[in-house]
MARDOTOR-696278 format. One line per 8 residues: their letters; for each residue x, z, y of N, C-alpha, C, O, CB. Coordinates in pm, 1 decimal, always signed. Each point is the difference from the previous one (the first is absolute). Glycine has a CB too. Layout:
A> X/Z/Y/X/Z/Y/X/Z/Y/X/Z/Y/X/Z/Y ~ ... $
REM end
This chain:
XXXXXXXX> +239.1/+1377.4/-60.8/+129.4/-15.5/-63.7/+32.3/+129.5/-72.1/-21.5/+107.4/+56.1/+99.8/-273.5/+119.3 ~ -28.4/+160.2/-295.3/+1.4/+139.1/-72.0/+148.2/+39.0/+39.7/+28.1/+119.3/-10.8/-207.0/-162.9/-211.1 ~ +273.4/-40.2/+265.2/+121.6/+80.9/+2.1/+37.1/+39.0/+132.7/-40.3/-58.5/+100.6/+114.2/-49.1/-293.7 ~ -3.0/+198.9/+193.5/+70.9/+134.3/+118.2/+76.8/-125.1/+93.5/+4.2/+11.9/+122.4/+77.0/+271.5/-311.1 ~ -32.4/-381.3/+132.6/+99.2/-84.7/+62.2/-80.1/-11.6/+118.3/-122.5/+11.3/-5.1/+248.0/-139.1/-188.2 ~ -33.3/+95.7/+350.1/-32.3/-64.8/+106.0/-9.9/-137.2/+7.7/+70.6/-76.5/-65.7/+8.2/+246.5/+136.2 ~ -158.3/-201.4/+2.2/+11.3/-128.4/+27.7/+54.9/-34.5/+179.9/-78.0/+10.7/+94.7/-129.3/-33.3/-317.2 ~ +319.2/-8.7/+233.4/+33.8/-35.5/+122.1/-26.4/-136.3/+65.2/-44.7/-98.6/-58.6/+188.0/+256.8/-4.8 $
XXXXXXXX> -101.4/-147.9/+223.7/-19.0/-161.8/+60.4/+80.1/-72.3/-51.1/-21.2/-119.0/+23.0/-39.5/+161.1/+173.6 ~ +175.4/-13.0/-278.9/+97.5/-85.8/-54.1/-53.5/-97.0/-142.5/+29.3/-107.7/-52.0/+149.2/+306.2/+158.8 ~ -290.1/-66.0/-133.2/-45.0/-70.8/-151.7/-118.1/-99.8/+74.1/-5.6/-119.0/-31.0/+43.3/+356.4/-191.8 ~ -101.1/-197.5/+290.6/-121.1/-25.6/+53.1/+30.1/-148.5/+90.6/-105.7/-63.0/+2.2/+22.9/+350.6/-2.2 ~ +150.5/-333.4/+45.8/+88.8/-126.3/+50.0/+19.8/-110.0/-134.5/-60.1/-107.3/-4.8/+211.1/+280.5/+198.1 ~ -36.7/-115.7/-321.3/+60.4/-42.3/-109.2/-141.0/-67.7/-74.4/-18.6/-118.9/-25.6/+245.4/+315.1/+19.5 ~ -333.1/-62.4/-23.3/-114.0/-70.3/-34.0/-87.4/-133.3/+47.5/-43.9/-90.4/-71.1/+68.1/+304.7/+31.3 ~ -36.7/-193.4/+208.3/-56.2/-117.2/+77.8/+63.3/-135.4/-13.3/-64.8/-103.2/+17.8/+5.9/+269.6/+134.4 $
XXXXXXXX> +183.9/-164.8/-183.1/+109.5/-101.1/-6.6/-50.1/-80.0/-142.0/-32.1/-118.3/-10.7/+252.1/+276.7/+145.3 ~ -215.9/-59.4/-233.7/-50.3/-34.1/-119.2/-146.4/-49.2/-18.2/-29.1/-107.9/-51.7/+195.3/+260.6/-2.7 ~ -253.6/-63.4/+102.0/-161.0/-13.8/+13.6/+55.2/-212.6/+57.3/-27.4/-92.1/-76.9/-136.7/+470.0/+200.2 ~ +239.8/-404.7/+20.3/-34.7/-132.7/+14.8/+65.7/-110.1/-86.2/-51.0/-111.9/-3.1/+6.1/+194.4/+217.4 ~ +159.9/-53.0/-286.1/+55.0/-79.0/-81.1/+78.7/+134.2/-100.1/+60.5/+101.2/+35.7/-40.9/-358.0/+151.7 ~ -60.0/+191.8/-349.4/+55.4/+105.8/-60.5/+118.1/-89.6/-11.4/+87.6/+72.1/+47.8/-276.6/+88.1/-166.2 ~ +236.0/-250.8/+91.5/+152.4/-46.9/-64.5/+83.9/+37.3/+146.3/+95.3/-77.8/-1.8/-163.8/-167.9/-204.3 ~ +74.8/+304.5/+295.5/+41.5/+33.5/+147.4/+129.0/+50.9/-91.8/-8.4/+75.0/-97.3/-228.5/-1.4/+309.5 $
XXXXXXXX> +347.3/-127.1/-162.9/+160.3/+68.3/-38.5/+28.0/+169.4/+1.6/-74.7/+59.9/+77.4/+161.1/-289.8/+45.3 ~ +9.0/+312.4/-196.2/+8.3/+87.9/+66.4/+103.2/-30.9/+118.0/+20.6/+80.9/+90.4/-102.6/+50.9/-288.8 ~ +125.1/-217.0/+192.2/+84.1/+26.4/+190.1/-91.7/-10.2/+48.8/-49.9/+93.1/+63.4/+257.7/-187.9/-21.5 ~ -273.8/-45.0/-56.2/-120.5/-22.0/+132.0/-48.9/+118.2/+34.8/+20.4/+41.2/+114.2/-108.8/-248.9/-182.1 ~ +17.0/+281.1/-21.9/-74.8/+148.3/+45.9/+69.2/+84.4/+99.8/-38.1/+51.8/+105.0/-47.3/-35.5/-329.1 ~ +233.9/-18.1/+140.8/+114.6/+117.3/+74.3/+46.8/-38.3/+134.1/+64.4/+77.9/+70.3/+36.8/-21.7/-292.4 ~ -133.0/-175.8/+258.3/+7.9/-59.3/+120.5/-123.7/+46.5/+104.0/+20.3/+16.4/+120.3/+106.2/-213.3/-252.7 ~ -245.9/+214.1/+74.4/-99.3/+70.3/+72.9/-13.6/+103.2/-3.5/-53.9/+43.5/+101.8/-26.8/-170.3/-109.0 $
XXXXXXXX> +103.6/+196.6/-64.0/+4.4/+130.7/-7.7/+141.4/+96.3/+59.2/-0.3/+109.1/+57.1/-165.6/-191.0/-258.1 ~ +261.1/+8.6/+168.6/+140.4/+36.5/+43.9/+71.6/+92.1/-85.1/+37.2/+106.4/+49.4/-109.5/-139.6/+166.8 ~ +91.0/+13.3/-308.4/-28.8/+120.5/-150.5/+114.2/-125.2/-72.9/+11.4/-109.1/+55.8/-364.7/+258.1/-88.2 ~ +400.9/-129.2/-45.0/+103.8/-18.2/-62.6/-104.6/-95.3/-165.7/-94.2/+53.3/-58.7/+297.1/+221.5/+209.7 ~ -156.9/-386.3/-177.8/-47.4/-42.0/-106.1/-13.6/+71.4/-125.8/-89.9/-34.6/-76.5/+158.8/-125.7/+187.0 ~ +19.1/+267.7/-145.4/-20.6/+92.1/-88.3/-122.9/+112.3/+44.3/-80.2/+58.6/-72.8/+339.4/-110.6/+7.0 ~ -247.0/+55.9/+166.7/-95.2/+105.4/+12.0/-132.2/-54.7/-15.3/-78.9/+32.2/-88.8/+223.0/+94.3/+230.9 ~ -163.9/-208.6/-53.5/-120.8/-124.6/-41.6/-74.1/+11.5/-155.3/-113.6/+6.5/-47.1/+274.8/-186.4/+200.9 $
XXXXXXXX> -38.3/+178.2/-194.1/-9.0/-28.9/-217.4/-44.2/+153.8/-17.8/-103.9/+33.2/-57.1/+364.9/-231.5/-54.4 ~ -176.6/+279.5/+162.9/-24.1/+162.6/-31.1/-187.0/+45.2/+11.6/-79.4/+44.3/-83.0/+373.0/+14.0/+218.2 ~ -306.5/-98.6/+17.2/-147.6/+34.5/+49.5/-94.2/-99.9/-163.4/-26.8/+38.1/-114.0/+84.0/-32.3/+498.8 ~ -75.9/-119.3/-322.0/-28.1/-82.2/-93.8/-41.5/+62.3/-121.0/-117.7/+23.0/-27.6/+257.6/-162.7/+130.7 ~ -23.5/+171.9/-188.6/-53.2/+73.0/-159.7/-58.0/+120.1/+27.5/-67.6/+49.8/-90.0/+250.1/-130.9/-55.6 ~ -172.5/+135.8/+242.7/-8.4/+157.9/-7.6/-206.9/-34.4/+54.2/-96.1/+66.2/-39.2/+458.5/+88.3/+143.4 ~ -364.4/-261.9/-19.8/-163.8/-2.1/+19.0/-70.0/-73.0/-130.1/-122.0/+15.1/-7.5/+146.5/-35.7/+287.5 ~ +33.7/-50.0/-374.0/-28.0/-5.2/-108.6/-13.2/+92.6/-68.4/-119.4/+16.5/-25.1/+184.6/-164.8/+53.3 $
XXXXXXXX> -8.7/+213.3/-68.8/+37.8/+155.8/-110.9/-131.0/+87.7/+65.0/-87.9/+39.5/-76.6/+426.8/-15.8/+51.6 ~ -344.9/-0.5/+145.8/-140.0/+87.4/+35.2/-117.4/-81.2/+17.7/-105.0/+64.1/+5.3/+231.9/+101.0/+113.5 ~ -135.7/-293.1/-108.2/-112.1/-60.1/-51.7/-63.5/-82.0/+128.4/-89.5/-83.2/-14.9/+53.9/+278.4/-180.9 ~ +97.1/-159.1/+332.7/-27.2/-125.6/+86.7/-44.3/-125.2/-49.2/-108.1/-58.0/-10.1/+260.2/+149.4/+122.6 ~ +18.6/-124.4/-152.0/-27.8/-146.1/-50.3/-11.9/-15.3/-122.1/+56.2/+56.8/-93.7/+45.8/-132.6/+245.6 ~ -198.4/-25.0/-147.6/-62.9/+48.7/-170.6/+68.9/-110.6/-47.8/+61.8/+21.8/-104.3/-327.1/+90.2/+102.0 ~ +274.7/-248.4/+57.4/+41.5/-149.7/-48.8/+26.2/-88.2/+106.6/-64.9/-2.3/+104.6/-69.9/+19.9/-295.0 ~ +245.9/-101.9/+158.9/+8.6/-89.4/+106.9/-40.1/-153.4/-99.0/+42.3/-24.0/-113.2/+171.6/+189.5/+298.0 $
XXXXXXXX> -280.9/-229.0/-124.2/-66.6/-110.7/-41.8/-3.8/-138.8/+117.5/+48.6/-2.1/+113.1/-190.1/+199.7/-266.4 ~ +83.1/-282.8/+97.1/-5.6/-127.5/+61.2/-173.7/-24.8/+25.9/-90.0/+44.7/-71.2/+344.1/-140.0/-62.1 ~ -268.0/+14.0/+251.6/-141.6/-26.1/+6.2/+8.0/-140.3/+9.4/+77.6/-62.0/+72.8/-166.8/+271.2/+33.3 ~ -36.2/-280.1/-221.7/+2.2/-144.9/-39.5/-120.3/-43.1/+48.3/-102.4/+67.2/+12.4/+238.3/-56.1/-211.3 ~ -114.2/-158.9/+232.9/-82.0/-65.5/+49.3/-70.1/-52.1/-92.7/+37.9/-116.0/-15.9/+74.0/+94.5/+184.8 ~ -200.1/+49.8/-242.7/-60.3/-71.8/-164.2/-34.5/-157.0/+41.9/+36.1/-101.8/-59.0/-184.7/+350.6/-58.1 ~ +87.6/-240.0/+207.4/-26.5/-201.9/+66.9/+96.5/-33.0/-57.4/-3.3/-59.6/-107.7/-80.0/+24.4/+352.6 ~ +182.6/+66.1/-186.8/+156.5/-96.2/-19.6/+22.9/-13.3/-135.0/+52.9/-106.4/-32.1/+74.9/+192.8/+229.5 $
XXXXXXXX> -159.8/+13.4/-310.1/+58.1/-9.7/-117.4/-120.2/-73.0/-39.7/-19.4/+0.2/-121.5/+189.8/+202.4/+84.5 ~ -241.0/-254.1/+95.9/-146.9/-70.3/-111.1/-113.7/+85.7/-12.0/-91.8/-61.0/-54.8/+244.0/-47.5/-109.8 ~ -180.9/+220.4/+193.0/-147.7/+105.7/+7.0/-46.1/-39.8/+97.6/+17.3/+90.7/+81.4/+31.5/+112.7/-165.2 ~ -119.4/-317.3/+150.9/-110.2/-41.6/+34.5/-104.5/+111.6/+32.6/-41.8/+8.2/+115.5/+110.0/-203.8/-243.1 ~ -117.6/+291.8/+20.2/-106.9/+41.5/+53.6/+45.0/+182.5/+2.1/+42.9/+68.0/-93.1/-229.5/-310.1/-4.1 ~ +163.9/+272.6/+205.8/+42.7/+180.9/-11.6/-141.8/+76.0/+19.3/-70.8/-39.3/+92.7/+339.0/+29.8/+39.4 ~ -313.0/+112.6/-211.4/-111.9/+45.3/-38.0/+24.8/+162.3/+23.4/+49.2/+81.8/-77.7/-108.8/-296.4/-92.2 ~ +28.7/+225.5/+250.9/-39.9/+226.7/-20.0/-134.7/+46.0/-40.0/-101.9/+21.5/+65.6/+239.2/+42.7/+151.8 $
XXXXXXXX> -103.8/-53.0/-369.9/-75.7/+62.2/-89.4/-58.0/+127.9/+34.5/+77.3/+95.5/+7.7/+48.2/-211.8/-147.2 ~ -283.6/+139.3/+167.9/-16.6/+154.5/-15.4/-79.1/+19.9/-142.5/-108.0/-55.6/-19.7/+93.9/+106.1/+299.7 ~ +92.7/+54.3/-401.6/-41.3/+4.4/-132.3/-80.0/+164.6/+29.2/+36.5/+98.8/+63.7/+191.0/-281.2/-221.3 ~ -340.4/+153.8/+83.2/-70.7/+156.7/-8.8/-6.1/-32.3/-164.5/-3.3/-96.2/-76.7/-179.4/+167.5/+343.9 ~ +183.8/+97.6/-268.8/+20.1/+18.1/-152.1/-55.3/+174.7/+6.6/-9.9/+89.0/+84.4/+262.0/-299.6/-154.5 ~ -286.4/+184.0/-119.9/-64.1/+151.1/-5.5/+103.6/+80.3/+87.8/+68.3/-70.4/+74.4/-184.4/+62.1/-334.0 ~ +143.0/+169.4/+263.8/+48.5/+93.3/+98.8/+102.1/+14.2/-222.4/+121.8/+8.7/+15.1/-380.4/+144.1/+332.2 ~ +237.4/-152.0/-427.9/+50.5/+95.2/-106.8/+71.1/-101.8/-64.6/+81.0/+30.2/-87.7/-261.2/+155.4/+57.1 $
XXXXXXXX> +154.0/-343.4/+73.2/+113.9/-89.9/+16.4/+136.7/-32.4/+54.2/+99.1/-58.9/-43.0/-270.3/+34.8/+18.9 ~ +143.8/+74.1/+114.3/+87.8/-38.0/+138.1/+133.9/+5.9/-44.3/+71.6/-93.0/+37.2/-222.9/+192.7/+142.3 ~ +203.3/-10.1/-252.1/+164.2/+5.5/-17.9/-25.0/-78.0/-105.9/+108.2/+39.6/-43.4/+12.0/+187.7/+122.6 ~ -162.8/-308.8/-172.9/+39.4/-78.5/-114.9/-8.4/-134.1/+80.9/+101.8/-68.5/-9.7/-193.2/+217.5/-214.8 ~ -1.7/-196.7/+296.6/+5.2/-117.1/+127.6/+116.4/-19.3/+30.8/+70.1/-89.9/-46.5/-253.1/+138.6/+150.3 ~ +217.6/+35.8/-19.7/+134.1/+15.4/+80.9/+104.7/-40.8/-90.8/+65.8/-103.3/+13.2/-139.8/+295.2/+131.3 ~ +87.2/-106.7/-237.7/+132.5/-94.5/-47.7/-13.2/-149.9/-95.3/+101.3/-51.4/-47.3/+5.1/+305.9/+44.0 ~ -238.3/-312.0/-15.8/-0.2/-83.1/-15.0/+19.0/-133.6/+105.5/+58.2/-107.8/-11.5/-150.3/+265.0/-150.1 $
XXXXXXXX> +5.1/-87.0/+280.2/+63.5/-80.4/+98.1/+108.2/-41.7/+23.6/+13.5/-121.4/+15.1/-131.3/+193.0/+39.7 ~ +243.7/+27.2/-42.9/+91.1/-19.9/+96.7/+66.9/-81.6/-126.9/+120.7/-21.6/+11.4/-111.4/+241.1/+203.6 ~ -66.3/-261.4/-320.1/+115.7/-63.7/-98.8/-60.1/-149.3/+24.8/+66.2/-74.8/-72.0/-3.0/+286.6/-145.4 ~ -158.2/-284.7/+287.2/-39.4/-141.6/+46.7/+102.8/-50.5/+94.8/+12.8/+40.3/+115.6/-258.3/+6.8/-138.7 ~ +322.4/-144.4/-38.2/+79.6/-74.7/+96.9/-92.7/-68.6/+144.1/+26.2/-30.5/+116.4/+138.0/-25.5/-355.5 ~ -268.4/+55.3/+160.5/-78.8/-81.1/+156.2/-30.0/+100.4/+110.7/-35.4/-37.0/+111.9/-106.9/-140.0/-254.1 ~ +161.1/+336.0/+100.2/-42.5/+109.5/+111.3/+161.8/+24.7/+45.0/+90.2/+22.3/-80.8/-351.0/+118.0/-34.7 ~ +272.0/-146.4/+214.7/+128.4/+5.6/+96.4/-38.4/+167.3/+65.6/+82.2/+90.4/+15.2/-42.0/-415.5/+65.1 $
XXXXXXXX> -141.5/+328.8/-59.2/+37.8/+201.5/+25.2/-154.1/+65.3/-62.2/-92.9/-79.7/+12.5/+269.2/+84.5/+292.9 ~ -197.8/+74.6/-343.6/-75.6/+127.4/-47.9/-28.1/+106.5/+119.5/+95.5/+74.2/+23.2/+23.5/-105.3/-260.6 ~ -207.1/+45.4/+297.8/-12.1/+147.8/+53.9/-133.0/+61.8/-28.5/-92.4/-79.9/-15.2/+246.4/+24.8/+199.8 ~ -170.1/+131.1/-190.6/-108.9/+179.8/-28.2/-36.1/+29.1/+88.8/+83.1/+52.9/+73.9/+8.5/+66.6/-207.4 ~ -250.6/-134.6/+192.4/-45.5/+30.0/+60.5/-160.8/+79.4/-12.3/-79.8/+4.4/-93.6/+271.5/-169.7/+154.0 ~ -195.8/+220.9/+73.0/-142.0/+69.3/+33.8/-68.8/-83.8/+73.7/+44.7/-78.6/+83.4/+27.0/+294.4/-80.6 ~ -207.8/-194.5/-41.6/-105.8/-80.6/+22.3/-70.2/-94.0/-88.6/+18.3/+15.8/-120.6/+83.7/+19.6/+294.8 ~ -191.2/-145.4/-129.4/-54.7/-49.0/-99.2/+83.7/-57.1/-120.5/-64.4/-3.9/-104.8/-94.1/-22.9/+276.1 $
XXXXXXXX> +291.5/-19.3/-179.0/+13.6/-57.6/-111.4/+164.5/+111.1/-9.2/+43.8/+85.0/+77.6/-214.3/-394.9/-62.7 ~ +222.8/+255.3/-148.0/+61.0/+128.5/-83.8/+155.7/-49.7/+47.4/+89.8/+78.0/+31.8/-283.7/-21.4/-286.6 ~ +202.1/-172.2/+252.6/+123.0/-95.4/+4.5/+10.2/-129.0/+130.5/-106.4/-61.1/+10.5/+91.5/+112.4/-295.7 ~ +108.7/-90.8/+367.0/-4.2/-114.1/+82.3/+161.2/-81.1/-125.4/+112.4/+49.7/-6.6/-240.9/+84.6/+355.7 ~ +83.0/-254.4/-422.3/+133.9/-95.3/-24.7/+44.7/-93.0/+121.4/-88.3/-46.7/+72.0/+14.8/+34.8/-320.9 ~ +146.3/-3.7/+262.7/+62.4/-133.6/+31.9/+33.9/-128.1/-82.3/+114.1/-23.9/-39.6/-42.9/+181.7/+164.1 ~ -184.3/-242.8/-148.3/+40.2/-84.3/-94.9/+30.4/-154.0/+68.2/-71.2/-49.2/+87.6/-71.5/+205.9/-267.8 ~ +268.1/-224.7/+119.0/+33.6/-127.1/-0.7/-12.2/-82.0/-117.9/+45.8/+37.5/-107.9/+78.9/+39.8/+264.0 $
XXXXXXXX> -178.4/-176.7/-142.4/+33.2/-149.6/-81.0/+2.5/-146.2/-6.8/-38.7/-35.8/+111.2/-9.3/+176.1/-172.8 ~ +69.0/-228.9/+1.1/+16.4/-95.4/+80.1/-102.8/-87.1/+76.9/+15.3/-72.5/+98.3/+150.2/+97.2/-236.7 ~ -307.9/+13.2/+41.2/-113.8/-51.0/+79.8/-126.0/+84.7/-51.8/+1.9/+114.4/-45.4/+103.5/-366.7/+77.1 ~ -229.2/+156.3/-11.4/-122.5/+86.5/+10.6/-27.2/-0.9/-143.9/-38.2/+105.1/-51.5/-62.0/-158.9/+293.6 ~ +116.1/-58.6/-318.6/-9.3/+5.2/-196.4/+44.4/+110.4/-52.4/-68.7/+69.0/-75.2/+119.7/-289.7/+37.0 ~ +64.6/+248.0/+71.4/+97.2/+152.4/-66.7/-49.2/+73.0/+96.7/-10.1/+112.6/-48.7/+255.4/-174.2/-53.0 ~ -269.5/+63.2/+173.4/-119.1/+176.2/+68.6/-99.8/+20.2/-62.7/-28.0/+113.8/-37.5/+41.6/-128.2/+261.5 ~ -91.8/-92.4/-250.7/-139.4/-8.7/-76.4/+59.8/+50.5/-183.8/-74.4/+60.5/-77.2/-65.1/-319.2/+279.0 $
XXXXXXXX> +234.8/+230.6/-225.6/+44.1/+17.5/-136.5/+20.3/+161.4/+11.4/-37.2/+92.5/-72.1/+160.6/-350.3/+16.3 ~ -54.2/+252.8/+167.8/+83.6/+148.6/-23.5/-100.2/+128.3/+18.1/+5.5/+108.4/-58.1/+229.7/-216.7/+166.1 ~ -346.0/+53.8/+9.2/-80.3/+123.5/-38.2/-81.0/+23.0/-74.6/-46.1/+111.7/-23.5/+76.7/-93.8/+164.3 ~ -84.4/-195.6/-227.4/-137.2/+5.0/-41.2/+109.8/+65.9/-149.0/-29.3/+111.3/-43.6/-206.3/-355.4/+193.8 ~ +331.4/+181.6/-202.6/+73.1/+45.1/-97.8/+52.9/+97.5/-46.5/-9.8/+30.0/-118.9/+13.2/-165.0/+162.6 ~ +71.9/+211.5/+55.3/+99.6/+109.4/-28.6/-126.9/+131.8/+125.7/-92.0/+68.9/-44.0/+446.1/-261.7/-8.4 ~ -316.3/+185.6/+178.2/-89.6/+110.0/+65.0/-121.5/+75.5/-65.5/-11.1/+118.0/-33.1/+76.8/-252.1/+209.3 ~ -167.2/+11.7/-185.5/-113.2/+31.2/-28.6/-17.8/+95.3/-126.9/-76.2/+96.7/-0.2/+32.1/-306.4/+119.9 $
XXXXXXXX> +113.5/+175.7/-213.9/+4.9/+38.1/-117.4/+74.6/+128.6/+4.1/-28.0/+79.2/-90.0/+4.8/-306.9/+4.2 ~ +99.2/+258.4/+159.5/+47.2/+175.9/-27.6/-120.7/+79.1/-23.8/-107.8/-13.7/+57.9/+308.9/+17.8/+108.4 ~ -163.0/+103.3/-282.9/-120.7/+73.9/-1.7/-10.5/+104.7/+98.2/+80.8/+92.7/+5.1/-89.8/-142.8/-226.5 ~ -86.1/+37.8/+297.3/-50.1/+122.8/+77.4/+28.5/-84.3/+118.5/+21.8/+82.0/+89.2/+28.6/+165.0/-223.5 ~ -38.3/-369.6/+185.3/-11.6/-42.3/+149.4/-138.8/-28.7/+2.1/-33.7/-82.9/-84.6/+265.5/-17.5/+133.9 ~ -346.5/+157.1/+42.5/-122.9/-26.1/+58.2/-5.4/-125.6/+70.0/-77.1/-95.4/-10.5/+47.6/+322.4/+24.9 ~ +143.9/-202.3/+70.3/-33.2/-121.8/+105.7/+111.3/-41.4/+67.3/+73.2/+92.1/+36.4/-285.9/-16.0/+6.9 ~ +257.1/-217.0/-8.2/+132.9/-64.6/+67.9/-129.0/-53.1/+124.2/-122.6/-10.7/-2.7/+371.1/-91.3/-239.8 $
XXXXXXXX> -131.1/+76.6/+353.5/-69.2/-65.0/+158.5/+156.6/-63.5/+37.9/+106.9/+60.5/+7.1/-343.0/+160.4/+109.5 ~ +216.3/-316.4/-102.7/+111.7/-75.0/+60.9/+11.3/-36.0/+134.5/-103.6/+44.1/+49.6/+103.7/-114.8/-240.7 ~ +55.7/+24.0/+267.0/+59.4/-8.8/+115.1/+100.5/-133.7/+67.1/+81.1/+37.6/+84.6/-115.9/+207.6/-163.6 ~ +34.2/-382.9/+49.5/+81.8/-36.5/+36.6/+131.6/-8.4/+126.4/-41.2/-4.1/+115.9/-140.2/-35.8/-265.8 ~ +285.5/+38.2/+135.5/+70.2/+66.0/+100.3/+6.0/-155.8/+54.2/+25.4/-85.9/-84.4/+117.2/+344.8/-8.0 ~ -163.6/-297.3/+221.7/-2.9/-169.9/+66.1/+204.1/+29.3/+19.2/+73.9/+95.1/-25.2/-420.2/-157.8/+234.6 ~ +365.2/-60.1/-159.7/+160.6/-50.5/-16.4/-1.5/+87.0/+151.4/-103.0/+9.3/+66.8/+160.3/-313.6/-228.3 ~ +83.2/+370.0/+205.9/+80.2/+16.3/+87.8/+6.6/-103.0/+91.1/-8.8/-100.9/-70.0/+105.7/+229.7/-69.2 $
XXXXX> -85.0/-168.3/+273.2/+70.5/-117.1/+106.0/+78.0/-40.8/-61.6/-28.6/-110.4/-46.3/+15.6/+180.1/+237.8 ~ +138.5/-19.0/-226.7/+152.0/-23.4/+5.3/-6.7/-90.9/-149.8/+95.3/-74.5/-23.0/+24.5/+333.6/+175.3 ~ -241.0/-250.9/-259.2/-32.4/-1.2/-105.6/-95.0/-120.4/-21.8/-4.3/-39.4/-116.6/+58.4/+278.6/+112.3 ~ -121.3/-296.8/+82.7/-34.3/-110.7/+23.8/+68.4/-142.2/+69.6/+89.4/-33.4/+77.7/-239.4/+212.9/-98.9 ~ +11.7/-254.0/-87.8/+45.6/-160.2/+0.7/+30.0/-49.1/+132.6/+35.1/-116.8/+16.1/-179.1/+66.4/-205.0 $
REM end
């Protein structure tokens, strides 16, 4: 963490609360914590502003919306590529996250769509063809319990 700021059990609670549900109220929080709903809001921006929290977001079930098939892409690509990749990646609606990695391959996607035709499209079409990717390895991700027929 680059900044001087502390991090207390007060933030360190506020966060966990958040980490399990981000839409969590600020009373609700101030109720666990015992901290005043403003203060809640106070901590809150102030672990934003130093960079804790980077984003509060939603996590989607792609099944439910119709993505049928979920795919973790590993892309290798030249080494003098890699940053022109990257931001081509993260602009594919079908890649849901981007990360940079060490080891054999350069990139892991997360890709969704609605079936195996548009996977076959999307990599033989758009992936394959970036200049400087060597090599894609796919992965199908099988359905969740809670996620099955």
């Amino acid at each position: 963490m680059e900044s001087t700021e502390k991090i207390d059990e007060n933030d360190l609670r506020i966060i966990e609360i958040l980490s399990a549900n981000a839409r969590s109220s600020l009373r609700e929080i101030a109720a666990v914590v015992n901290l005043s709903p403003s203060s809640i809001r106070n901590r809150m921006e102030r672990l934003v502003k130093i960079g804790v929290i980077k984003k509060y977001t939603l996590e989607l079930n792609h099944r439910k919306l119709g993505f049928e098939v979920q795919v973790v892409a590993l892309v290798t690509c030249q080494p003098a590529e890699s940053d022109s990749i990257y931001k081509k990646l993260i602009k594919y609606s079908e890649i849901s996250d981007v990360f940079r990695t060490s080891g054999p391959a350069n990139f892991i996607c997360m890709i969704q769509v609605k079936d195996i035709s548009k996977l076959a499209r999307f990599i033989t079409g758009e992936l394959e063809k970036l200049e400087g990717v060597e090599r894609i390895e796919t992965m199908f991700i099988l359905p969740q319990e809670e996620s099955m027929p």
